[in-house]
C-alpha positions in Angstrom: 98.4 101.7 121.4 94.9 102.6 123.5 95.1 103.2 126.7 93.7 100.1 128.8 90.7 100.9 130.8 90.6 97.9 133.4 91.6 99.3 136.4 94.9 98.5 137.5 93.8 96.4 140.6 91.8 94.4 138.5 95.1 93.1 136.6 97.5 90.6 138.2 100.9 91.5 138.9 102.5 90.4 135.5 99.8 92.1 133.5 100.8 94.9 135.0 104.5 94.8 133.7 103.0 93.7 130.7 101.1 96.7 130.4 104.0 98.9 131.4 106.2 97.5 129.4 104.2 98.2 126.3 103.8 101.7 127.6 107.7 102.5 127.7 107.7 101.0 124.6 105.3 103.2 122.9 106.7 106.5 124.5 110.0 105.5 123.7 109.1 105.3 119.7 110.2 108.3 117.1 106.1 108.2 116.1 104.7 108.6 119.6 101.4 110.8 119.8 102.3 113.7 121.9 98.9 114.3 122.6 98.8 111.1 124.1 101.8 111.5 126.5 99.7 112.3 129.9 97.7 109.2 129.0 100.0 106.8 128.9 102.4 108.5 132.0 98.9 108.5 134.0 98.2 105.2 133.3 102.5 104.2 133.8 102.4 106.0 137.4 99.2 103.9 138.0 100.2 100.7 137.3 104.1 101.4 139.1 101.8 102.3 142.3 100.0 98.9 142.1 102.7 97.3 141.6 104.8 98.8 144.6 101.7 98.0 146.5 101.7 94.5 146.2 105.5 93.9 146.2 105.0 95.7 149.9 102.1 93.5 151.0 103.9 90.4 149.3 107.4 91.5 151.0 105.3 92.1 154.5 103.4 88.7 154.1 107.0 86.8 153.9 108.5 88.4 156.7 105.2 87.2 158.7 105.8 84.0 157.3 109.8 83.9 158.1 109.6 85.0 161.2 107.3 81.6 162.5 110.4 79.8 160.9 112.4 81.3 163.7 110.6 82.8 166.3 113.8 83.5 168.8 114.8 85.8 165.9 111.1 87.8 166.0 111.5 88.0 169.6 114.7 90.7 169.1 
């Protein structure tokens, strides 16, 4: 497996899993490249750091959007 060079904010959310997915994967195999092992945990800490990112913003967005639901439970 090569190592992707988009950047990882240029992927959507589920081509990021994708992508880390295939990583685990590939680390996880007998025939992994050792010299490739940096690599691919760079890129993995990358793409888990996206991610995080935009479950937060998602997760911050829906409580912004909840809370106009029921705004006597914002004011507390």
């Amino acid at each position: 497996m090569d190592i992707s060079t988009v950047p990882v904010d240029q992927l959507s959310y589920n081509q990021a899993i994708e992508e880390l997915q295939q990583i685990v994967a590939e680390m996880q195999d007998a025939n992994c490249d050792v010299d490739n092992l940096t690599a691919y945990t760079r890129r993995a800490a990358a793409l888990i750091t996206e991610c995080r990112r935009r479950l937060t913003l998602a997760d911050d967005e829906l409580q912004q959007i909840l809370a106009t639901l029921n705004p006597e439970q914002s004011a507390e």
